[in-house]
Residue frames as a rotation matrix with the C-alpha (Angstrom) as fourth column:
UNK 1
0.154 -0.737 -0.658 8.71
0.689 -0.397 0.606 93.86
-0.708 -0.547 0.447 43.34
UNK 2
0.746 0.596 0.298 9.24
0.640 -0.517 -0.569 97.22
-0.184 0.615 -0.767 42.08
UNK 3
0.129 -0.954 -0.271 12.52
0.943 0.033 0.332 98.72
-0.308 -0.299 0.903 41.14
UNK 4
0.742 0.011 -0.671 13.43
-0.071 -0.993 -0.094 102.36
-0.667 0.117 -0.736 41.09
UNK 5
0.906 -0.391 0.162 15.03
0.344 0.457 -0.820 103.43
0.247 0.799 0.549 38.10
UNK 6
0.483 -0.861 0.163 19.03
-0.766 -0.505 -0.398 103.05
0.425 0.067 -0.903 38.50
UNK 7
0.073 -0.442 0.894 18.75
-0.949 0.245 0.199 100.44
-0.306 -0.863 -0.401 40.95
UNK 8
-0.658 -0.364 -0.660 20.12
-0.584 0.799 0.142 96.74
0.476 0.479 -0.738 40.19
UNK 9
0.537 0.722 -0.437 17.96
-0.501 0.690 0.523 93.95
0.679 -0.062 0.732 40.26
UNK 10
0.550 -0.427 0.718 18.90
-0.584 0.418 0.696 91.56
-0.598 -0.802 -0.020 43.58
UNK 11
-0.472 -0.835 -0.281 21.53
-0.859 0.507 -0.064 88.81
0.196 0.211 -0.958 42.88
UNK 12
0.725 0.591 -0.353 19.74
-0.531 0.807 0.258 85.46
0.438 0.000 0.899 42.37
UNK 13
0.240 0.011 0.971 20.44
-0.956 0.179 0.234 83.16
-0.171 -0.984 0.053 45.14
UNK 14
-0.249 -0.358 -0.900 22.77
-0.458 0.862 -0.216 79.89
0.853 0.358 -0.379 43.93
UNK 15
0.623 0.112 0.774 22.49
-0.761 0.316 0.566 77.15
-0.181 -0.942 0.282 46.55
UNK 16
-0.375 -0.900 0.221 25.57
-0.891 0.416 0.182 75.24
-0.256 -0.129 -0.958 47.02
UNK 17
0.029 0.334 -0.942 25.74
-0.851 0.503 0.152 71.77
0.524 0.797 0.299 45.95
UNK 18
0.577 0.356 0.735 24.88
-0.811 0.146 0.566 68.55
0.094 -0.923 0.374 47.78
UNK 19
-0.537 -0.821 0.191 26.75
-0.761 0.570 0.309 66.19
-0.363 0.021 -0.931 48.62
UNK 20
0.558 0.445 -0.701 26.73
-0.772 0.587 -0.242 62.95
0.304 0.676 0.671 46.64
UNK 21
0.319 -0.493 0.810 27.55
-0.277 0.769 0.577 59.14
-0.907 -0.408 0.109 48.38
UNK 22
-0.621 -0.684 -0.384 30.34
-0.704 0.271 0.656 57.55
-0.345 0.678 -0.650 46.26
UNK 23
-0.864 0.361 -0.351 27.71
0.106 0.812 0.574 54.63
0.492 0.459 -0.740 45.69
UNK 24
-0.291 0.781 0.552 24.12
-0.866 0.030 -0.499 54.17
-0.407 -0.624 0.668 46.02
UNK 25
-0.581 0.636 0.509 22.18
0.708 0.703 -0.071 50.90
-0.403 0.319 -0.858 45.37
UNK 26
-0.644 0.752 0.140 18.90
-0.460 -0.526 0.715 51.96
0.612 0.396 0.685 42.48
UNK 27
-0.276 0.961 0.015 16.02
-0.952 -0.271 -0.146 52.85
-0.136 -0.055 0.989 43.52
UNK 28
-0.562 0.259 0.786 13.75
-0.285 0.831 -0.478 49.63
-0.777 -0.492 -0.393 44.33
UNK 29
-0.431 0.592 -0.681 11.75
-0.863 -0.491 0.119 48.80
-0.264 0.639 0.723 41.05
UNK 30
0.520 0.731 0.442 8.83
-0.604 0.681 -0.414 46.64
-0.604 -0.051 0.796 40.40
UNK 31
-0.544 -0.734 0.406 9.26
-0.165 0.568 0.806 43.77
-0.823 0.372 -0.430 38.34
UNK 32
0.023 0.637 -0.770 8.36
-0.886 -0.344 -0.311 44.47
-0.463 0.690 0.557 35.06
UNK 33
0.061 -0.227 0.972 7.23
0.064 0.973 0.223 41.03
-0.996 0.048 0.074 33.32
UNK 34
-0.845 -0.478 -0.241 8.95
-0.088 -0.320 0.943 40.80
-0.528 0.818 0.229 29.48
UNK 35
-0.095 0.762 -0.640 7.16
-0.853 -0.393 -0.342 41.69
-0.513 0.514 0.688 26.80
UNK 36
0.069 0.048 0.996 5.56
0.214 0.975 -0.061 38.70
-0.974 0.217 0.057 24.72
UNK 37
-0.639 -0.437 -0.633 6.93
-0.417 -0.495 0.762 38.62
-0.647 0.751 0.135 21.58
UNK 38
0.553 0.784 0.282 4.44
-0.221 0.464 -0.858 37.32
-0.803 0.412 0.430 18.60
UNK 39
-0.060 -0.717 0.694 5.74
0.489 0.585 0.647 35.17
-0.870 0.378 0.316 16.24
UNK 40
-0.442 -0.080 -0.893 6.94
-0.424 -0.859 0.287 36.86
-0.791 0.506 0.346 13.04
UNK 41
0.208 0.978 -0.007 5.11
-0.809 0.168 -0.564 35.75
-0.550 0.123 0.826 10.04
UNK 42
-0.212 -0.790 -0.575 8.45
-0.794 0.482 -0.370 33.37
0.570 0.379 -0.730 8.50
UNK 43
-0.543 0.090 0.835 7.40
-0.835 0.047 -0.549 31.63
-0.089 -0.995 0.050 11.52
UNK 44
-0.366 0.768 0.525 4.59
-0.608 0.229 -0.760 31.16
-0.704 -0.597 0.384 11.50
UNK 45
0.284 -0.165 -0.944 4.73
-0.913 0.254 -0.319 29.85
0.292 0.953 -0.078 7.59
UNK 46
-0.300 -0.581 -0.756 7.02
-0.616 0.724 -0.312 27.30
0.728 0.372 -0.575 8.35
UNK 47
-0.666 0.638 0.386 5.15
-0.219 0.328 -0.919 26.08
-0.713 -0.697 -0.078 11.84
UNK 48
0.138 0.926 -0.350 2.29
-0.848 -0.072 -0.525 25.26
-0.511 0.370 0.776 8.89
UNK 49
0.133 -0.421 -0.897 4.38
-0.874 0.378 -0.306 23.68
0.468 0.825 -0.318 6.57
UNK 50
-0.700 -0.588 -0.405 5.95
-0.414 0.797 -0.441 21.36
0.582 -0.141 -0.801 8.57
UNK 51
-0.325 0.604 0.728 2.47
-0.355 0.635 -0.686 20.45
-0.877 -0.481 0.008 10.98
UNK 52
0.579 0.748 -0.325 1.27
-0.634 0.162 -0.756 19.71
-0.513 0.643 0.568 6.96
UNK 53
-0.021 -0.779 -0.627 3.84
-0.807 0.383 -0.449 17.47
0.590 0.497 -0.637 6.32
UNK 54
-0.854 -0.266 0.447 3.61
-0.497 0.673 -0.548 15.70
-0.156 -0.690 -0.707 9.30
UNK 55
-0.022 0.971 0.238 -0.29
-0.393 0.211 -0.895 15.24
-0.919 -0.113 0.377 9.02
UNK 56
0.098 0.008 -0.995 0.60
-0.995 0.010 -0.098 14.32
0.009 1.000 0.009 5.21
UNK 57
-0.134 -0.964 0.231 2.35
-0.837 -0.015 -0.548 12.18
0.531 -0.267 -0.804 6.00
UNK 58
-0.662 0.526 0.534 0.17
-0.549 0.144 -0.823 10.35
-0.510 -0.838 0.194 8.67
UNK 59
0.011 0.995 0.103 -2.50
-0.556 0.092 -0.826 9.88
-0.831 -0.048 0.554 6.66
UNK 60
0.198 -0.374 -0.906 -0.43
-0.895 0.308 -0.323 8.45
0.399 0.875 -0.274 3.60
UNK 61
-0.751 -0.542 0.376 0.67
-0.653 0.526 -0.545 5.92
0.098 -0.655 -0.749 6.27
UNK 62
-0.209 0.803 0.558 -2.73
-0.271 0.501 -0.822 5.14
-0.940 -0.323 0.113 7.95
UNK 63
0.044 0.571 -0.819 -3.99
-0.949 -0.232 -0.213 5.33
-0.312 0.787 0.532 3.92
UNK 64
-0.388 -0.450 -0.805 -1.82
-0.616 0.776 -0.137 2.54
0.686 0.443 -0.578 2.49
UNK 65
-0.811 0.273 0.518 -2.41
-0.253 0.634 -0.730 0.67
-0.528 -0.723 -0.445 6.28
UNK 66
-0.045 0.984 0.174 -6.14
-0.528 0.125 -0.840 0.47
-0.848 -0.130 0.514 5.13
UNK 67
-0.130 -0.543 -0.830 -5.36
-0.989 0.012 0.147 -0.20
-0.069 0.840 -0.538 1.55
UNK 68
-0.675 -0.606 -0.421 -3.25
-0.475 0.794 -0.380 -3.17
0.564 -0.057 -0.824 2.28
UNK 69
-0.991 -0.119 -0.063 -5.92
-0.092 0.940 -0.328 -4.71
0.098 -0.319 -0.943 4.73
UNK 70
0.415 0.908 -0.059 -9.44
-0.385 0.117 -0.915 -4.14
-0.824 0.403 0.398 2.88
UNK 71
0.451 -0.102 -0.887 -7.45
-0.840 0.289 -0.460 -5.57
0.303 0.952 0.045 -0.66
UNK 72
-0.075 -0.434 0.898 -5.92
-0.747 0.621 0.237 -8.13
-0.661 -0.653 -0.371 1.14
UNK 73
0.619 0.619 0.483 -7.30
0.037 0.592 -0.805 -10.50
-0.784 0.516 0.343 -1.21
UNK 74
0.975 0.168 0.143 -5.64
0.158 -0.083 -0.984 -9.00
-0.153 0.982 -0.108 -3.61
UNK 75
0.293 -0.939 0.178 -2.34
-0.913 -0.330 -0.240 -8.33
0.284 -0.092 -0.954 -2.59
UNK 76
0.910 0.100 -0.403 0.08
-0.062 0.992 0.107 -11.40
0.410 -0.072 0.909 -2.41
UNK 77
0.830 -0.544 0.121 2.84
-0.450 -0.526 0.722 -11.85
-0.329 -0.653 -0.682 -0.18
UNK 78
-0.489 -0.412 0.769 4.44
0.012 0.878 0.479 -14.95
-0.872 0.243 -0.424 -2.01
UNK 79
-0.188 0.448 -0.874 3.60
-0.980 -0.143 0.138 -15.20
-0.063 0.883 0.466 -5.76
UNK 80
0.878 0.404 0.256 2.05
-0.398 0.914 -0.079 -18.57
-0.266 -0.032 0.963 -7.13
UNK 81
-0.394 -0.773 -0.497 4.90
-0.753 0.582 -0.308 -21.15
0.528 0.253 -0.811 -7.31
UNK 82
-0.406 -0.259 0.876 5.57
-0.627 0.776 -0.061 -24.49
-0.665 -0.575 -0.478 -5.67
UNK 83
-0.988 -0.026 -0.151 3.44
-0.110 0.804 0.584 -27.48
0.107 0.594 -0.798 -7.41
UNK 84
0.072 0.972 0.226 -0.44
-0.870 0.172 -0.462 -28.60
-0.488 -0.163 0.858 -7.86
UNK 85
-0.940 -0.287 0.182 -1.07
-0.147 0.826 0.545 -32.44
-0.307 0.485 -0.819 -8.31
UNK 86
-0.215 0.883 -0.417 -3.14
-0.965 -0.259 -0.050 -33.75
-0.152 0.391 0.908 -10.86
UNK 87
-0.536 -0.002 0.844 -4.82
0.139 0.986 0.091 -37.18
-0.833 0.166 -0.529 -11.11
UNK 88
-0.732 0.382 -0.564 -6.47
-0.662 -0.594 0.457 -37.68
-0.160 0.708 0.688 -14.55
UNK 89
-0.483 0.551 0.680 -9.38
-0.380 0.568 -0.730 -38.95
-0.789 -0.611 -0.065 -14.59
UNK 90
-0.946 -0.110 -0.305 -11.19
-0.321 0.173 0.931 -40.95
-0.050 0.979 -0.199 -18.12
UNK 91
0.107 0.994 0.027 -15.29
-0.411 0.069 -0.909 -40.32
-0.905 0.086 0.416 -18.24
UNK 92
0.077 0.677 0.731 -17.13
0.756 0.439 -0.486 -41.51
-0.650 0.590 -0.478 -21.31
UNK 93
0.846 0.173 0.505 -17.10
0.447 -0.747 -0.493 -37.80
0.291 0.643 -0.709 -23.41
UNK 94
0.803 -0.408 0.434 -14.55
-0.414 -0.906 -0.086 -35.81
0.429 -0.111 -0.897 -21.34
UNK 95
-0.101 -0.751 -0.652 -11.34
0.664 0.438 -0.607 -36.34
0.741 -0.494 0.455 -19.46
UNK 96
0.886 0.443 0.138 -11.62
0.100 -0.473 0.875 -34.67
0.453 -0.762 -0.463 -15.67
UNK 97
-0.381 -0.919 -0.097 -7.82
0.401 -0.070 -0.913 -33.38
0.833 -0.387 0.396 -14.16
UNK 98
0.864 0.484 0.141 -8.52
0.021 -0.313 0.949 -33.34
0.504 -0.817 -0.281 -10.42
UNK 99
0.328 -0.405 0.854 -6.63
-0.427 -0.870 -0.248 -31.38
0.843 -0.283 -0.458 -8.16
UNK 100
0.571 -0.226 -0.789 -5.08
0.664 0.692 0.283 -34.03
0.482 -0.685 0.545 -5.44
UNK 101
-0.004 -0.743 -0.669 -2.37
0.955 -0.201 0.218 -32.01
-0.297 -0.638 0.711 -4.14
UNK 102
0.591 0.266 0.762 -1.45
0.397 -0.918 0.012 -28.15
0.702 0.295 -0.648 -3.66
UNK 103
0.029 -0.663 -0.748 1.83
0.984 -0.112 0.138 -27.48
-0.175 -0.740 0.649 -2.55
UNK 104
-0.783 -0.035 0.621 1.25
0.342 -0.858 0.383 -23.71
0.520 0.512 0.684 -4.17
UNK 105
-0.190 0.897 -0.399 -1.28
0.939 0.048 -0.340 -22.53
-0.286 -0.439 -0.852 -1.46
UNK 106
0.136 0.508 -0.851 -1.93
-0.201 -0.827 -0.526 -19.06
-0.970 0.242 -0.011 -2.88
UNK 107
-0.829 -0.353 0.435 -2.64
0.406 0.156 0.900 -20.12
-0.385 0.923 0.014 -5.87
UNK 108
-0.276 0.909 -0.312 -5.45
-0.400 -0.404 -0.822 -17.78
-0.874 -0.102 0.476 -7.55
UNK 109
0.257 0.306 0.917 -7.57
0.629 0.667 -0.399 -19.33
-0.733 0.680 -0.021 -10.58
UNK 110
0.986 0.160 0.048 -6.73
0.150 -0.713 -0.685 -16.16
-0.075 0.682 -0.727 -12.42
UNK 111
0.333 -0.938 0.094 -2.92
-0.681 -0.170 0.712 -16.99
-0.652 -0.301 -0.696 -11.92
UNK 112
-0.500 -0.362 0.787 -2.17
0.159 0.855 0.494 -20.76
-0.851 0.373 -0.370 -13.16
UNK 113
0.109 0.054 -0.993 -3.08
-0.867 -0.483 -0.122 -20.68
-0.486 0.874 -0.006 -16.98
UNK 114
0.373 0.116 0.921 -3.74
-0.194 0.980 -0.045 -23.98
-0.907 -0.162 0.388 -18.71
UNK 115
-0.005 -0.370 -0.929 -1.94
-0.938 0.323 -0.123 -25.08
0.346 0.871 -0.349 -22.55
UNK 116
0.381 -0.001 0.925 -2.65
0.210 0.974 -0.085 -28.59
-0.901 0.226 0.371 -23.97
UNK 117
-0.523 -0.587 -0.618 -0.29
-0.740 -0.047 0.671 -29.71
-0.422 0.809 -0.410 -26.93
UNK 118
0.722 0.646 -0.246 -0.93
-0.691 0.683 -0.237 -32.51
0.015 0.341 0.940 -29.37
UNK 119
0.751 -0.557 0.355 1.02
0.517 0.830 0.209 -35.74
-0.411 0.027 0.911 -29.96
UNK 120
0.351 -0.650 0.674 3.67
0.767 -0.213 -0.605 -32.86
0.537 0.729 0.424 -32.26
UNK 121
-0.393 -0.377 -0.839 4.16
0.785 -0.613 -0.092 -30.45
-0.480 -0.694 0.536 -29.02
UNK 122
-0.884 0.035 0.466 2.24
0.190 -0.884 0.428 -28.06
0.427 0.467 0.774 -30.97
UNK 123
-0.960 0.266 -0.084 -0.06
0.012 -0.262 -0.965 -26.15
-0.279 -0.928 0.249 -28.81
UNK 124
-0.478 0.876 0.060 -4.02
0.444 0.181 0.878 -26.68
0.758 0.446 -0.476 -29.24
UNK 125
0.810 0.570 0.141 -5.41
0.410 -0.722 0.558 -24.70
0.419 -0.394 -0.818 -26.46
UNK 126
-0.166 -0.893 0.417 -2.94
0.645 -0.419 -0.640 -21.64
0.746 0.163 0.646 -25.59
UNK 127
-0.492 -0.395 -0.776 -2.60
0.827 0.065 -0.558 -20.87
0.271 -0.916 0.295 -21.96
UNK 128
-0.344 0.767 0.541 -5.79
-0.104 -0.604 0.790 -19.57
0.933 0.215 0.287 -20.71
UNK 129
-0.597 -0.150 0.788 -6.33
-0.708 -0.364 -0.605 -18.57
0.378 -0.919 0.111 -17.33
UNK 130
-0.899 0.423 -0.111 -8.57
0.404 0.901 0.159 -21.12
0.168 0.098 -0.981 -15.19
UNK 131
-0.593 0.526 -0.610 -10.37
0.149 -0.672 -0.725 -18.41
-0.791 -0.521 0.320 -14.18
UNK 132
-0.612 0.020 -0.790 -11.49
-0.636 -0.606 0.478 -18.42
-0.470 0.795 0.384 -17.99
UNK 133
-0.937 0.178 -0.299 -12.43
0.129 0.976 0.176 -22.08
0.323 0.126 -0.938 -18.21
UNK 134
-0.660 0.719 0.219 -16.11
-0.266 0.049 -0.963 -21.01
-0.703 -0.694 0.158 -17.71
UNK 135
-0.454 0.167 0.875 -19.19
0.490 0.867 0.088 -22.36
-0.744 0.469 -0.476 -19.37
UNK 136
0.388 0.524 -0.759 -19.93
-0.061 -0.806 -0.588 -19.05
-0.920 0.274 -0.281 -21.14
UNK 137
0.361 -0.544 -0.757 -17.04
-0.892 -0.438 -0.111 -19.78
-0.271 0.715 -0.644 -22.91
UNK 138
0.108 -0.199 0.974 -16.86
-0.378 0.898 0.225 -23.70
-0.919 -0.393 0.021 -23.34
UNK 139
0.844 0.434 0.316 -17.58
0.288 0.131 -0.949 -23.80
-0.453 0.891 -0.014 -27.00
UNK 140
0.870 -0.492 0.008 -14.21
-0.458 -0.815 -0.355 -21.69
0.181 0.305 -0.935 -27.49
UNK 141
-0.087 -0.922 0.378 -11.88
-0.993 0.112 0.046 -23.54
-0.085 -0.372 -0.924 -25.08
UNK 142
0.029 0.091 -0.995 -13.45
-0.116 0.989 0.087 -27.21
0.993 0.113 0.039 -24.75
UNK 143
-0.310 -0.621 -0.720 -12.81
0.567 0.487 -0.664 -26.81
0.763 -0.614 0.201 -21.37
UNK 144
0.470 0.666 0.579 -14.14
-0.107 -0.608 0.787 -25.88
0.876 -0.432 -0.214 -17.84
UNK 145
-0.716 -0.623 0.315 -12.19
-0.373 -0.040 -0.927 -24.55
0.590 -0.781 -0.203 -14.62
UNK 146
0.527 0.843 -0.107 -14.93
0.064 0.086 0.994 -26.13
0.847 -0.531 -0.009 -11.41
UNK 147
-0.668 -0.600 0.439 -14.14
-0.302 -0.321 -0.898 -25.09
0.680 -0.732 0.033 -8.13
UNK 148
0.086 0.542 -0.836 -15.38
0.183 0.816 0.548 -27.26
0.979 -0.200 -0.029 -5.48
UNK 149
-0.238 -0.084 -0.968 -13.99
0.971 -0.052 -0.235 -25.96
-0.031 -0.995 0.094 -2.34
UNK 150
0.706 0.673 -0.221 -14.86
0.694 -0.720 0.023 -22.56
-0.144 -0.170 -0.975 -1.25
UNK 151
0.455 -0.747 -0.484 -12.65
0.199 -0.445 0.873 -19.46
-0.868 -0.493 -0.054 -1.58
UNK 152
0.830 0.068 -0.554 -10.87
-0.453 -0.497 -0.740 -17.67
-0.326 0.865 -0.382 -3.79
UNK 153
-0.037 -0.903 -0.428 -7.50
-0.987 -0.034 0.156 -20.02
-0.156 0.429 -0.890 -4.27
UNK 154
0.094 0.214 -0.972 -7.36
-0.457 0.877 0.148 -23.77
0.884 0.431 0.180 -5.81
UNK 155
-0.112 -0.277 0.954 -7.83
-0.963 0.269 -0.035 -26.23
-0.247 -0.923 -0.297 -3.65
UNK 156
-0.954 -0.241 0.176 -7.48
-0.231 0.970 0.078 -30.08
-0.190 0.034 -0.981 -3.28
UNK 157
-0.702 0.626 0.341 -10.53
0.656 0.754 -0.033 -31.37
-0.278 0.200 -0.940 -5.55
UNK 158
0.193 0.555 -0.809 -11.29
-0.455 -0.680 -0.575 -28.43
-0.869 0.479 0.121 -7.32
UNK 159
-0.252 -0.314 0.916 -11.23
0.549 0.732 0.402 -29.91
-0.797 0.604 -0.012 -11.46
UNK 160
-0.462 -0.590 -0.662 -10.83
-0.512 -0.431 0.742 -29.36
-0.724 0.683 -0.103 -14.94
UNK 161
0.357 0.821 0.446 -12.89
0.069 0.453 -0.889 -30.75
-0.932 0.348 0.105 -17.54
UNK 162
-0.394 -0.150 -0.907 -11.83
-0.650 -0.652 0.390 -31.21
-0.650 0.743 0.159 -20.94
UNK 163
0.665 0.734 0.136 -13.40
-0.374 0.485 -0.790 -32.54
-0.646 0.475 0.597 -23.82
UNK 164
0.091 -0.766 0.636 -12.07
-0.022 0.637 0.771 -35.64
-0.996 -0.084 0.041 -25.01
UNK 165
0.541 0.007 0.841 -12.88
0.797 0.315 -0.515 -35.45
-0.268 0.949 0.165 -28.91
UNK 166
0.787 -0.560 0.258 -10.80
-0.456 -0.810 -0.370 -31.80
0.416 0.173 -0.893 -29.15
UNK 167
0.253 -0.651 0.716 -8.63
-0.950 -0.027 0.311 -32.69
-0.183 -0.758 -0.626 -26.43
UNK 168
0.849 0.476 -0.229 -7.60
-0.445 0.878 0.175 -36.82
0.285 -0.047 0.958 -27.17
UNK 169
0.905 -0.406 0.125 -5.51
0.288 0.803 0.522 -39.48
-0.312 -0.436 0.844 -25.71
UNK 170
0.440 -0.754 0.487 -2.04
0.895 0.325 -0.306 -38.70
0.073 0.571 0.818 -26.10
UNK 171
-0.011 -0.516 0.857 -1.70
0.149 -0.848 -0.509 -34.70
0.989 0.122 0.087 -25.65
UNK 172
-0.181 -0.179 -0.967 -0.74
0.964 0.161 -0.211 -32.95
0.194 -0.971 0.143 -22.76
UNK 173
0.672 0.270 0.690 -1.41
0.042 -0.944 0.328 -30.34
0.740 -0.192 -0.645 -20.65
UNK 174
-0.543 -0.771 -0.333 0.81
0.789 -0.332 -0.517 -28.19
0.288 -0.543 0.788 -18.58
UNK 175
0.703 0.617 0.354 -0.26
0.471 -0.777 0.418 -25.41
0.533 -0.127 -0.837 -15.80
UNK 176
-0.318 -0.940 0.123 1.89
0.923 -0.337 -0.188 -22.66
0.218 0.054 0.974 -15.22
UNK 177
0.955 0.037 -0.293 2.12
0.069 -0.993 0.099 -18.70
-0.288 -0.114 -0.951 -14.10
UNK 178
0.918 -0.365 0.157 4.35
-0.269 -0.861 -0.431 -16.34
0.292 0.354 -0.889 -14.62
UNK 179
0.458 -0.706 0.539 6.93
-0.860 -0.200 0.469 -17.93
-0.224 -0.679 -0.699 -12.03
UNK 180
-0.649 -0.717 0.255 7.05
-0.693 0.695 0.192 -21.60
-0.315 -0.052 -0.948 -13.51
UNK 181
-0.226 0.776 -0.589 5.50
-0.262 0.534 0.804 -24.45
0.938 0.336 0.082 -14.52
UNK 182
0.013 0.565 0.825 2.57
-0.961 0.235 -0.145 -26.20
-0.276 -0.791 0.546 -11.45
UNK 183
-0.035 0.294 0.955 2.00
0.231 0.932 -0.278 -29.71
-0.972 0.211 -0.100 -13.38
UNK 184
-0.285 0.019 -0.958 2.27
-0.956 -0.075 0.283 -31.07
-0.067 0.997 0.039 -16.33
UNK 185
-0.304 0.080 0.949 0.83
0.282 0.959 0.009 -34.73
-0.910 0.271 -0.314 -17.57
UNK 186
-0.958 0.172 -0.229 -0.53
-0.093 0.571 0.816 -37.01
0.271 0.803 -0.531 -20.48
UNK 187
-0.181 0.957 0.228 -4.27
-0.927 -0.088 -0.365 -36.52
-0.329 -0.278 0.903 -20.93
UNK 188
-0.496 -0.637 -0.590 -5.01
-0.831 0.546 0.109 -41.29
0.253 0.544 -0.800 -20.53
């Protein structure tokens, strides 16, 4: 459009305004599914920590479990107490303390601990494991531990040996642990 010169450009055309409903419902919109959030890294830290604690934990558990029932042997539920009878017995060279009775059933040779006094209560062998009483070492003690039944704790008719010229008529012996005395006699 070309305008001569003097003449006014047309009046731009307004267009009235539309009506508007007092309420509309929005527009229909999809459903947008939320956004996944990723765990922050505090999070995830402490989600470590605490599955490594648990698994610690676990395995300290199961550990000991195994522990306790491959040492079994070695682990006592009841220390050695209660009593072991002895009969004594009078060979030719030695005297022979046999094991009749065993009211102490976990009793390990490396527990009970033999001492023999003389006729003055003054000690002449000084509480020595029986587990020691071997013949490597007879020359030292006079004395030998023999274990007759199988297994690793005293049983009825396991014996003692001691030699009667070191050891003679009249002294005594006394076996004992940590928890008490087991027997005591007169060696006759």
């Amino acid at each position: 459009m070309s305008m001569n010169p003097g003449e006014k450009p047309p009046a731009p055309q307004i267009q009235p305004p539309q009506p508007v409903a007092a309420w509309a419902p929005p527009p229909a919109q999809a459903q947008i599914a939320p956004k996944q959030r990723q765990p922050s890294g505090m999070k995830t830290i402490a989600a470590v920590v605490v599955i490594a604690a648990v698994l610690s934990a676990s395995l300290s558990i199961a550990g000991g479990w195994i522990l306790y029932q491959t040492s079994g042997p070695l682990i006592d539920d009841e220390p050695c107490w209660g009593g072991i009878g002895i009969a004594v017995a009078n060979t030719t060279a030695n005297w022979t303390l046999m094991v009749s009775e065993v009211a102490a059933s976990n009793c390990r040779p490396s527990d009970v601990k033999l001492t023999i006094f003389d006729r003055d209560d003054v000690e002449k062998l000084h509480s020595v494991a029986l587990s020691d009483l071997t013949l490597s070492n007879w020359n030292v003690n006079r004395a030998l531990f023999q274990k007759h039944v199988t297994g690793s704790y005293i049983r009825a008719s396991d014996s003692i040996i001691v030699q009667k010229s070191t050891y003679p008529s009249g002294y005594t012996f006394k076996l004992a642990t940590s928890m008490g005395i087991l027997s005591m006699g007169t060696l006759r």
